[in-house]
Every structure is written in C-alpha cells, then in structure tokens.
C-alpha positions as CSV (number, residue, x, y, z in Angstrom):
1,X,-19.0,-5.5,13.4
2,X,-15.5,-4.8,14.8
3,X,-13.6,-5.6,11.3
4,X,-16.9,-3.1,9.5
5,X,-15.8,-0.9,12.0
6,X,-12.2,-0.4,11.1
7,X,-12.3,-1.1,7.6
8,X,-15.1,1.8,7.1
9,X,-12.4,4.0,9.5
10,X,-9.2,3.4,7.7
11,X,-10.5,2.7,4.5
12,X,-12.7,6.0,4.4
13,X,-9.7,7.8,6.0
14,X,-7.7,6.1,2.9
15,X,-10.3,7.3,0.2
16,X,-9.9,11.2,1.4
17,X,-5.9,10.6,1.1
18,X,-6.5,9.2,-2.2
19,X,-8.1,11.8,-3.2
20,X,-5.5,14.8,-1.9
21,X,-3.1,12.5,-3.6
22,X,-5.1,12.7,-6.8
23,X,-5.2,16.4,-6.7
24,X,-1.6,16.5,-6.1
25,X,-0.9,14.3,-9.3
26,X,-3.2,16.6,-11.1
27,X,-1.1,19.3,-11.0
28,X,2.0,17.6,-11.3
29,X,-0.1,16.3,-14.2
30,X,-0.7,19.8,-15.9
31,X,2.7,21.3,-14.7
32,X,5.2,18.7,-15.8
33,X,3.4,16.2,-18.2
34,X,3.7,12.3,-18.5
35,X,7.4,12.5,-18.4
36,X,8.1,14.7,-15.2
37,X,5.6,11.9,-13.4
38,X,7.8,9.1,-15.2
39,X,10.7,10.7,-13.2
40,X,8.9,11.6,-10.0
41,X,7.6,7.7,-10.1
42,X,11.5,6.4,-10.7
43,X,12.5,8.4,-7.7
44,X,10.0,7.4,-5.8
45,X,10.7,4.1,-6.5
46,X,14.3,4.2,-5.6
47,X,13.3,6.1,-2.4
48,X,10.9,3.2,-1.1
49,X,14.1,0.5,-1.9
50,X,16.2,2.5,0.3
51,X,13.8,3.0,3.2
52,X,12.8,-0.7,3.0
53,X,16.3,-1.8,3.4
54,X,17.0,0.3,6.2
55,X,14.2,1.0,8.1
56,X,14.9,-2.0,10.6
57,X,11.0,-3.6,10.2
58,X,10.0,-0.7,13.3
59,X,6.2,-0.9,12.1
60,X,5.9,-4.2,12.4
61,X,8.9,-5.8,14.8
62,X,8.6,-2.8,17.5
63,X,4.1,-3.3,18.0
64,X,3.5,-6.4,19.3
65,X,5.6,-6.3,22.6
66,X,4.9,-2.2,23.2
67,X,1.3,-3.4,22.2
68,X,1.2,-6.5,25.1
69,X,2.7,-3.6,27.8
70,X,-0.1,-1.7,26.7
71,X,-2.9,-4.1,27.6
72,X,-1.1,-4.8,31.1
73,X,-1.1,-1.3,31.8
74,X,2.4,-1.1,32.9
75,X,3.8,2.7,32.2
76,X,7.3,2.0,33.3
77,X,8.1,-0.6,30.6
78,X,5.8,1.7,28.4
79,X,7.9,4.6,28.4
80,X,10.8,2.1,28.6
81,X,10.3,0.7,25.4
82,X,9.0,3.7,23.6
83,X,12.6,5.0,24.4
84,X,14.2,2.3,22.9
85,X,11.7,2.3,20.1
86,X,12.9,6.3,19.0
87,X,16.5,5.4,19.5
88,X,16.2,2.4,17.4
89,X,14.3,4.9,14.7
90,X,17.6,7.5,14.9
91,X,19.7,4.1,14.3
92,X,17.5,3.8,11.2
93,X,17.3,7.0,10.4
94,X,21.3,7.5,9.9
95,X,21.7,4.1,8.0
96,X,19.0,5.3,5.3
97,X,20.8,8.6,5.3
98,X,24.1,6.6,4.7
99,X,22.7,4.0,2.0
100,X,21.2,5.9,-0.2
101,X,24.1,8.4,-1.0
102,X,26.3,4.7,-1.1
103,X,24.1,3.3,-3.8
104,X,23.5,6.6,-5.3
105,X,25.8,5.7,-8.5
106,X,25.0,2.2,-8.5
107,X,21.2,3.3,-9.4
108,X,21.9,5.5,-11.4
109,X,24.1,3.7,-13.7
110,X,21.1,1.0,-14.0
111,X,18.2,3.5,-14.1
112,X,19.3,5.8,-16.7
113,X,20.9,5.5,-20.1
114,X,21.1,9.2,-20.3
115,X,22.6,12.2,-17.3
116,X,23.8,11.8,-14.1
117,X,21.3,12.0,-11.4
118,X,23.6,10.8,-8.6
119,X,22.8,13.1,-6.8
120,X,19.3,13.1,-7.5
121,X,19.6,9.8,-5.6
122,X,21.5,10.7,-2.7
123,X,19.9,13.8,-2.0
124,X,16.5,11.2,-1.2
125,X,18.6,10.5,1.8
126,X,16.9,13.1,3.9
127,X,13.7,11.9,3.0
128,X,14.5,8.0,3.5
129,X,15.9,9.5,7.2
130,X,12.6,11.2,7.9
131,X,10.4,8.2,6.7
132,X,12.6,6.2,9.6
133,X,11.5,8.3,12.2
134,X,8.0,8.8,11.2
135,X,7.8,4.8,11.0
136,X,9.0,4.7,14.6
137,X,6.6,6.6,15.8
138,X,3.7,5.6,13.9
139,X,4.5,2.1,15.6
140,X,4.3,3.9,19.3
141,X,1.0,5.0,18.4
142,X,-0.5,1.7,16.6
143,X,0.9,-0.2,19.6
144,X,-0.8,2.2,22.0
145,X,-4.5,2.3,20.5
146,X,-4.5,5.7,19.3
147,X,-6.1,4.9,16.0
148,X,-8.3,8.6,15.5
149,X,-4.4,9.9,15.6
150,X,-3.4,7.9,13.0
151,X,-6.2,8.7,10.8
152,X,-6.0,12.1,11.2
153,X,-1.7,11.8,10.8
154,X,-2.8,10.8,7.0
155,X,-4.7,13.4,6.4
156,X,-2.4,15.9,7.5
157,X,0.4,14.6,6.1
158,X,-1.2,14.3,2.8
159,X,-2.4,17.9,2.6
160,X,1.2,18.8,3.8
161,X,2.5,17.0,0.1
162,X,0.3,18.9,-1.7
163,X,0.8,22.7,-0.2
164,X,4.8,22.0,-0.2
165,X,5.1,20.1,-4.0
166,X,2.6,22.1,-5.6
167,X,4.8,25.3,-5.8
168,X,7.9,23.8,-6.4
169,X,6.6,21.7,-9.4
170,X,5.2,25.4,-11.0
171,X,8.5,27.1,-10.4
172,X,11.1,24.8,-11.4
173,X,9.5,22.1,-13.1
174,X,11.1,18.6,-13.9
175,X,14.0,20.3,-11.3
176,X,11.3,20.7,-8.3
177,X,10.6,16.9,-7.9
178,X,13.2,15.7,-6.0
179,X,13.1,18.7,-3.5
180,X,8.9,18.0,-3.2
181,X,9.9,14.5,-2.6
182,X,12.4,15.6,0.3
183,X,10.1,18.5,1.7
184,X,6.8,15.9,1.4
185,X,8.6,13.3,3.5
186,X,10.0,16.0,6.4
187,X,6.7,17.6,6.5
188,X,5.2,13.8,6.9
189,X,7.5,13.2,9.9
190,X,6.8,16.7,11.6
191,X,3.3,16.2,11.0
192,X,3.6,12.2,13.0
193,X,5.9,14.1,15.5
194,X,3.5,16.6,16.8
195,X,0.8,14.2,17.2
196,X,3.2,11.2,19.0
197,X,4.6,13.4,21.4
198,X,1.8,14.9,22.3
199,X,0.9,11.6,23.7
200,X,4.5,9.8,24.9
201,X,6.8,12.9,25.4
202,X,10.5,13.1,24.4
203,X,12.7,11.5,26.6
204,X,16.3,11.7,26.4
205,X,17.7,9.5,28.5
206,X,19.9,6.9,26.5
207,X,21.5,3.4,28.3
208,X,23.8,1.1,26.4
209,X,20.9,-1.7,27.5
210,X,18.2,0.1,24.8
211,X,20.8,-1.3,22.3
212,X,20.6,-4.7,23.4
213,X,17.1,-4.9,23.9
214,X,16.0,-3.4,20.3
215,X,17.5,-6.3,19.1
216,X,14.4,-8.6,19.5
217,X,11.9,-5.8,18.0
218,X,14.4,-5.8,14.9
219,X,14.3,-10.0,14.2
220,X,11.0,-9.5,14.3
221,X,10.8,-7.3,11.9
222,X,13.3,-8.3,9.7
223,X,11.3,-10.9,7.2
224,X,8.8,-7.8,6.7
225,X,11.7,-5.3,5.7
226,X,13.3,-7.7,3.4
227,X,9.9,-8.7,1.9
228,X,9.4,-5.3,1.6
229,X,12.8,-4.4,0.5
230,X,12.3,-6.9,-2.4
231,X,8.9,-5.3,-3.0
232,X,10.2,-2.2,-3.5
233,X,12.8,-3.0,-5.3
234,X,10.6,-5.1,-7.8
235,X,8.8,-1.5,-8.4
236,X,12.1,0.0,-9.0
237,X,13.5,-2.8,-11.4
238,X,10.3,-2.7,-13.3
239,X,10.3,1.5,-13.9
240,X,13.9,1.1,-14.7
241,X,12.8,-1.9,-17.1
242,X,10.6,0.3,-18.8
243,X,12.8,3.5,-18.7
244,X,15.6,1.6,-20.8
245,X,13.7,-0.5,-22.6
246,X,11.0,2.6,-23.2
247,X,11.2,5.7,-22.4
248,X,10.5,8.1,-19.2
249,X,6.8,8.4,-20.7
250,X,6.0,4.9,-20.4
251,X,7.2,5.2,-16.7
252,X,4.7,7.6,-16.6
253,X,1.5,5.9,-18.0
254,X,2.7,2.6,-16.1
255,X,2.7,4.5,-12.5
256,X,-0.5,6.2,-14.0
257,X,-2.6,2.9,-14.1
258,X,-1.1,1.4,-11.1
259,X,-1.3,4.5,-8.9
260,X,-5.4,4.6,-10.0
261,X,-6.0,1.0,-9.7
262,X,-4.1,-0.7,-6.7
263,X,-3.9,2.1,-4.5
264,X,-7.6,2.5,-5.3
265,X,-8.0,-0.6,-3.7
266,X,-5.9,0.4,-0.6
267,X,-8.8,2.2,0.4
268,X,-10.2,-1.4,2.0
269,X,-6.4,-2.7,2.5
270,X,-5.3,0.1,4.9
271,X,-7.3,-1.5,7.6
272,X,-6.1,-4.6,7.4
273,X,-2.5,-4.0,8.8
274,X,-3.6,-1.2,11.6
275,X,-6.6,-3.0,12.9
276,X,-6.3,-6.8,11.6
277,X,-2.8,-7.4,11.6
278,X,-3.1,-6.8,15.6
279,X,-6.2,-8.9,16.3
280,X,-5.0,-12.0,14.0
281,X,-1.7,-12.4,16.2
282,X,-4.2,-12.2,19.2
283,X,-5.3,-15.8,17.9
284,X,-2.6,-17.0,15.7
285,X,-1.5,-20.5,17.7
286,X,-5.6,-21.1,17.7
287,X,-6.4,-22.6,14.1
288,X,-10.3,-22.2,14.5
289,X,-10.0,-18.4,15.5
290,X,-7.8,-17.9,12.8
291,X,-9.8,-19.6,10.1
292,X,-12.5,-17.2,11.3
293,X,-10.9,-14.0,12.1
294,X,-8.8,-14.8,8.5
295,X,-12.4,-15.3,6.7
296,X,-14.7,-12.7,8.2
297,X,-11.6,-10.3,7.1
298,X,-11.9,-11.6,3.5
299,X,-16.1,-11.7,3.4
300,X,-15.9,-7.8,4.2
301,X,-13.2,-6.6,2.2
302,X,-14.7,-8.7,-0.5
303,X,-18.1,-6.7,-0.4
304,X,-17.3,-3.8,-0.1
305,X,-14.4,-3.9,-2.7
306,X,-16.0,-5.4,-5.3
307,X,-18.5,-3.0,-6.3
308,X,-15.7,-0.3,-6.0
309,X,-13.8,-2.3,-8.6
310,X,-16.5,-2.5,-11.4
311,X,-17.1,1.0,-10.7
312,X,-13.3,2.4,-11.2
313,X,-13.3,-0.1,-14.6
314,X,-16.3,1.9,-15.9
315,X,-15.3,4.9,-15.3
316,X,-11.7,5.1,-16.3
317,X,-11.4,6.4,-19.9
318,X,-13.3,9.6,-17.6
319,X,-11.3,9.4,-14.5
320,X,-7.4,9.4,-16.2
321,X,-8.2,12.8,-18.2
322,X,-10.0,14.1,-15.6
323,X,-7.7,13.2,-13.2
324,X,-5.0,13.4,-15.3
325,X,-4.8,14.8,-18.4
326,X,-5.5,13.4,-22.0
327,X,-1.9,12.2,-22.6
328,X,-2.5,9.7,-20.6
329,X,-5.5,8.0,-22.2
330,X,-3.4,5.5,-24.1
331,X,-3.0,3.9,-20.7
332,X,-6.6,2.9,-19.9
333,X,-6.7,-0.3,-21.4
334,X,-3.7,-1.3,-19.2
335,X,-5.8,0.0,-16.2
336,X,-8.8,-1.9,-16.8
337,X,-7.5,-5.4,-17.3
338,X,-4.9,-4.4,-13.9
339,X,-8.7,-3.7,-11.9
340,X,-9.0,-7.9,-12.6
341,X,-5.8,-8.1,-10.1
342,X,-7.5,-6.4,-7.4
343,X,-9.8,-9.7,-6.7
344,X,-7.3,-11.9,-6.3
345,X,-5.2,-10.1,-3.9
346,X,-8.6,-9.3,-1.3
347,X,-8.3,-13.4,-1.3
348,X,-4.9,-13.5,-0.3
349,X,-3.6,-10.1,1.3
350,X,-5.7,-11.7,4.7
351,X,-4.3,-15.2,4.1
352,X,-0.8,-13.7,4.2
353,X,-0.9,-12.1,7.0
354,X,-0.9,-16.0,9.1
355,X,2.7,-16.4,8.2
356,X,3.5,-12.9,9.8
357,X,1.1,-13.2,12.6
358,X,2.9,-16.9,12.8
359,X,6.3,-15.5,13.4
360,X,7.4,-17.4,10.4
361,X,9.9,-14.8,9.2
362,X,11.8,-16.8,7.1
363,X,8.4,-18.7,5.1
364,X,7.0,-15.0,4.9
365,X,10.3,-13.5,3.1
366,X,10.4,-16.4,0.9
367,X,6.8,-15.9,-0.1
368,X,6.8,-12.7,-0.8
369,X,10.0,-12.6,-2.2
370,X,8.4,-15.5,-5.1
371,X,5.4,-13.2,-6.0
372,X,8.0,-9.8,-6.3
373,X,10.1,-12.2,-8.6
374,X,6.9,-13.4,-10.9
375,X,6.2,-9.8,-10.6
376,X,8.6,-8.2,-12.9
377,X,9.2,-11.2,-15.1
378,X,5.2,-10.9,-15.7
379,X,5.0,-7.2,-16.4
380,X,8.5,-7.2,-18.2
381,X,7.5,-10.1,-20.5
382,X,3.8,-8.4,-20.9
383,X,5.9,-5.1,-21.9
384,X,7.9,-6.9,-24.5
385,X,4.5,-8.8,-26.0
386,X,2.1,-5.7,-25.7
387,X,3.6,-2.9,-24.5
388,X,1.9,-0.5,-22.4
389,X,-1.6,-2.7,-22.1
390,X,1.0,-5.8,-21.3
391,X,2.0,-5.0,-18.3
392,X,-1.6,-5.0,-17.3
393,X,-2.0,-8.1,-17.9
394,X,1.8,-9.2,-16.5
395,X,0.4,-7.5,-13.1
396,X,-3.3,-9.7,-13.3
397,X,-0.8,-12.6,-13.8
398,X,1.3,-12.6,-11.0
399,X,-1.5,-11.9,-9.0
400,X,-3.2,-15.2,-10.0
401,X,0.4,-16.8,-9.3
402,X,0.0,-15.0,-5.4
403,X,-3.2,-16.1,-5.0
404,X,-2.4,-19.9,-5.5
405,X,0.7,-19.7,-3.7
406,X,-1.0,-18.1,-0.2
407,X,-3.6,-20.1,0.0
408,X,-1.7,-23.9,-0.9
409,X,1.1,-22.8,1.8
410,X,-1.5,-21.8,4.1
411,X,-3.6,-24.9,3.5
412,X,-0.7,-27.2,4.0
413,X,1.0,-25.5,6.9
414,X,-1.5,-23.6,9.1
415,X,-4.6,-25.7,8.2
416,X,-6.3,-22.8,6.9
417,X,-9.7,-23.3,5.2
418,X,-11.8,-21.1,3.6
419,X,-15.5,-21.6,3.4
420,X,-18.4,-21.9,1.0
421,X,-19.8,-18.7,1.2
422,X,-16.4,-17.3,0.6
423,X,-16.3,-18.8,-2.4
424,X,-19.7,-18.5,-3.7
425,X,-19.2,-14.5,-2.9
426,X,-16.0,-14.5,-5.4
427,X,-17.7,-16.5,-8.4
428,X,-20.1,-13.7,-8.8
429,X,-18.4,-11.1,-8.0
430,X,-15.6,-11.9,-10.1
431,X,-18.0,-13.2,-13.4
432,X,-19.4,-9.4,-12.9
433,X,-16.1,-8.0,-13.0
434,X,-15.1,-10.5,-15.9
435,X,-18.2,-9.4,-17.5
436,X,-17.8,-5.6,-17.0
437,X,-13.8,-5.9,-19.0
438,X,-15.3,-7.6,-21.6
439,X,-17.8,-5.2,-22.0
440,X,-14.7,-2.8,-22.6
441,X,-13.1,-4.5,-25.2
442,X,-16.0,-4.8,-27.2
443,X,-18.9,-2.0,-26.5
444,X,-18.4,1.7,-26.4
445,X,-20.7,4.4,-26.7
446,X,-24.3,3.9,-25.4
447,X,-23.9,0.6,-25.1
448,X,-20.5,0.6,-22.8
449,X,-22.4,3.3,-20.4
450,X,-25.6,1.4,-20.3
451,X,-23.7,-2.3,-19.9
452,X,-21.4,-0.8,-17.1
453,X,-23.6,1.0,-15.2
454,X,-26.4,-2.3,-14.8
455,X,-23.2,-4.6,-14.1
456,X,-22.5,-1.9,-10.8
457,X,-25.3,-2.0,-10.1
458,X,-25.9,-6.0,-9.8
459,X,-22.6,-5.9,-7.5
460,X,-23.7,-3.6,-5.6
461,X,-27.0,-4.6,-5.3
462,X,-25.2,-8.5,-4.5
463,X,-22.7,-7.0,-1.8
464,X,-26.0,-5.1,-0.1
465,X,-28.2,-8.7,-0.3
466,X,-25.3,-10.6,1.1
467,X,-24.6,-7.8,4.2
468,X,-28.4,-7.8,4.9
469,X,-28.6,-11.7,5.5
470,X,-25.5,-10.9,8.1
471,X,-27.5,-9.0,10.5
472,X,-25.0,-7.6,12.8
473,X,-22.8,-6.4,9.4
474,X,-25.9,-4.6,7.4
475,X,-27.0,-3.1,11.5
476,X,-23.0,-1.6,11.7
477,X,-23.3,-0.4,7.8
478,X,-26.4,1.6,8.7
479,X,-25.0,3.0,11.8
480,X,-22.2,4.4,9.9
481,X,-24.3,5.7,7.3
482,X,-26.4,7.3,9.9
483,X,-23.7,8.7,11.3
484,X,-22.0,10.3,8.1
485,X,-25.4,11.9,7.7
C-alpha cells in the first residue's frame, strides 16, 4: 500500500509536469521548428553535464544523515546540518558557475562544425549555479518528510518554464533559447526557495567546522554525481554525434522520441528516488527485506507501467503532430521500438538502487558508467545502420545490456532474487508489448486502431486481475480513485 501510495503521488504529480512540459515544447514546436528544439536539446544537454559534474551529489549524499536527525527529533543538529547543507550548495553553486564558462570553448569546438556559441555555453552558467541551489534545498526537504512540498515545487516550477520561455521563444526565436533556459532554471530555484524556507529559515551564521563536516555528505554522494555526470554527458556526446554526423534536425527528432517515450515513463520512476530510495537504505544490510522491498517496488511499477507503454505505442503517429507538429512524424518509428526499452529498465532501475542504498560508490559508478558507455556506442552505431529509426533500436539495446548487467551483479553480490510472479508478470506484459510493435510495422488503418486498442486493453485488463488478487494493492487503488472523484 505504502509503495501504491507514493508511486500514485509522484508519479501523478509527474504526469501533470509532463504534460506542462508538453505544452511548453508545443510552442517551442510551432515557434522555432525541429531545428530550434535540436539546439534547445544540445544546450540542454551540455547544461545537465555541467551541473552533474559540479553539483557535489547534494540530492543524494546530504539525505540520509539530515534524514536519520529527522527521525530522532533532534532540532539542534537539524538546523546544524541544514546550514551546512546551503553552504555546501553556494560551494556548488560557484564551481558550476566557474566550469561551464571554463569548458565553454572546449564544447563548442566538439558540438558544432559551424558558429561560435561559446558563449551560448557559458552564459548556462547561471542556470547550472541555480540548479545547485535548488538541489540543496530540495534535499532539506526530502530529508525532512515534506513530500506534498515537493510535489507542489514541480508543478510550480514547471508552470514557471512555460510563462518565462514561451515569450521569449515568440520574440526572438532560435536567439530566445538559451535566455528561457537561464530564466526557467532561476525561476525553478526561487520557486524551491520560497517553499524551503518557509519551513527551515535562512541562517547565516557560517563556521570553518561546516567545511569540514560537508565532507562526508559529499563522498557519499560522489559515485551518484559521476554516474550522473557520465549520464549526462552520454546525452551530450550522442546530440553532438548526431549534430556532426547529421544535422541540428536530427537532434531534434532524436530528443523528440526520447523526450515522449522515457520521460513518459518517469511518470512511475519519479517515486522511486523520493519515496523508495529512502525506505530501501532503511533495510539495505537485511537481504530478505531487501529482496522484498526491491520486488514489491518492481511488481507495482510493472503494472501500472505497462498498460501506459502499449498505450503511448498506439497512439504515437497522433500524439507527435498533435503534440508536436507534422515535421516530426518521420520520428515515430524510432519512438515505438524506444517504448520496448521502457520494460527492461522498470526491471532494473529498482535493482540498481541496492548498490546505492549499499554504499557501494565505487561498483555503482562503474555500473552506470558501462550502460552510459553501451549507450552511445548503441545509438551511434544504430544511427550509422538506420538513421533516425536506429537509434531506437541502439536505445532498446543497451537497455537489454542494463538489464543483464543489474541483475547478474546484484545476484552475485547482494544475493538478490527475484521471484516467480515477477517473472510471470513480465512474459505477458512484455509478449503484449512485443505484439502491439509488430502490429506497427505491419498493420495500419483499421486494422492498426482495432489490433492496438484490444492489445491495451488485455494489459490493462492483466495489470487490473493481478492488483485484485493482491488485496491490500487493488483496496489502496480504489481509495485513490475514490478520492480523485
């Protein structure tokens, strides 16, 4: 009931900043065609790099100890450490502001065969400085329980991108995306400002000690920031990839299909590092409660995602014009056979999360760092084989390549097991989602519509069977929907 509960939250929350987000691309969409979101993608890209790099690991490194306080009750050390926490963020703060005007020309000598945008790329240094102190803060309030903040921090900040880009993109085009970048991010941090310290007020006293004792918060987040900092620069190797080996257009229809399909799926995702992330390292050094906390995780996020998935492959040749516009149809082929991805990673994303939860920094860097690595040589040799539609299949791939990596490590080191039912849930989920991409490949008309619609229906009638036979599930599900009404 607990992981329904959370997952429904976050992943509902996700779905209404999904769809702000899809309103925003819309006009971007309409305003400065597949090429302008090419660009907009590239910087985005290079943005994410430097804020992983810099950032110092606050989400993660600076929750569980502020989190433990928490539970004791002790306000002292609470305020204590949230102090330390916001000085650590400033530290942060000024070395993303310095790194990205450093690598500035570095990036764009790689990313471009064509201008100077140098200082395109350094001017992202405000935004990269305001990420840092939004991520400190959105730590304070994970580690203290304020979750219907968070939520509602989303939404705000979403709706903040949209009223702040929207105008700029009108006015000055292809020139107004690196200012909405800037402005989004600022807005984002004023938005996570006024709710934090509403909560844990500013407090300016600084001692020499807070520097010494953010140390410990910072090792353990460092294997997440330089996963992440691989991850990001994966994206931004691969839009580079396809800028010099393509063209800004293909950047476009690439982020396109990857925005629609696996940040779809973050509707379910989203809950897993707010809510699960913090109950799995409540039970980490136990193997039983992990096996269980690791598979109840998966079982849910399986359900409900599945029927989602088959659902998004139907109706994609509708949803990129519509959400879109029709220059981007030549990219739904790639975003159907990328949907296939999305089942393997709700088998692994939980089973990852042990090596973190662990405090195995160096395995979890090394694992994620292999997947990011199969990453672009997958999508760049599915780019050079079949274009566009290739680096669908190049993301499926490496995906598969994730999957069996996860799981074998966990197996062998963590005596992680899954379990039957697990497994019987994927086959037929995953033959229906096999079954529904075939069905695009070789039907259309009618006969697609018709053959679609009955296979999301027999996954969602599945997930539904499967909930009801777990009581205390299918009793929270209706309680929710109750509720909504």
């Amino acid at each position: 009931m607990h992981v329904l509960k959370y997952t429904w939250l976050f992943g509902g929350i996700q779905g209404l900043v999904i769809l702000i987000g899809l309103v925003r691309n819309k006009a971007m969409a309409l305003l400065i065609g597949v090429s302008g979101m090419g660009f907009n993608a590239l910087m985005v890209s290079v943005q994410n790099f430097a804020s992983q790099c810099t950032n110092l690991g606050l989400s993660f490194g600076a929750v569980p100890r502020l989190s433990e306080l928490y539970e004791q009750g002790r306000q002292d050390k609470i305020d204590y450490s949230i102090r330390v926490i916001r000085l650590w963020s400033l530290i942060a703060a000024l070395l993303g502001l310095l790194f990205s005007v450093a690598i500035s020309p570095l990036v764009n000598n790689f990313s471009f065969t064509w201008g100077d945008h140098t200082l395109h790329y350094a001017m992202l240094g405000v935004a990269v400085a305001s990420m840092a102190i939004a991520s400190g803060e959105t730590a304070i309030l994970k580690a203290t329980r304020r979750l219907g903040p968070l939520a509602r921090i989303q939404v705000y900040s979403a709706l903040a991108g949209v009223v702040v880009s929207i105008p700029l993109f009108f006015l000055f085009g292809h020139g107004g995306v690196v200012p909405a970048i800037v402005l989004t991010a600022f807005s984002a941090m004023l938005v996570t400002l006024s709710f934090s310290l509403r909560f844990h007020p500013l407090q300016l006293l600084v001692e020499r000690r807070m520097l010494y004792d953010g140390i410990g918060m910072v090792k353990l987040g460092l294997a997440f920031i330089l996963a992440a900092a691989v991850g990001s620069g994966a994206e931004m190797a691969i839009r580079s990839f396809l800028n010099v080996m393509g063209d800004m257009e293909h950047v476009g229809l690439y982020n396109a299909a990857y925005m629609i399909t696996i940040t779809y799926a973050g509707m379910v995702f989203t809950a897993m590092e707010t809510d699960y992330y913090p109950r799995l390292s409540a039970v980490s050094k136990d193997i039983g409660a992990t096996n269980e906390t690791v598979n109840k995780q998966i079982e849910v996020s399986l359900l409900l995602l599945s029927p989602m998935l088959v659902a998004l492959l139907m109706m994609l040749p509708l949803l990129i014009p519509l959400l879109f516009s029709r220059e981007f149809l030549p990219v739904v082929a790639m975003a159907q056979v990328a949907v296939l991805a999305m089942y393997f990673k709700v088998l692994t994303l939980p089973v990852a999360y042990i090596t973190l939860a662990r405090g195995r920094s160096l395995s979890f860097f090394f694992l994620e760092s292999a997947y990011f690595v199969v990453l672009v040589l997958s999508v760049a040799a599915g780019y050079l084989w079949g274009g566009i539609y290739g680096t669908g299949v190049g993301i499926v791939a490496a995906h598969v390549f994730d999957y069996l990596m996860i799981n074998g490590y966990a197996y062998l080191y963590y005596g992680y097991r899954s379990t039957r039912p697990i497994a019987l849930y994927a086959l037929v989920q995953m033959l229906i989602g096999m079954a529904a991409f075939v069905v695009s490949l070789v039907a259309d008309g009618w006969l697609y519509w018709t053959a679609e619609a009955a296979l999301t229906i027999a996954s969602t009638a599945y997930s539904l069977f499967v909930l009801r036979q777990k009581a205390h599930l299918w009793e929270a599900l209706l309680r929710k929907l109750r509720v909504r009404q």
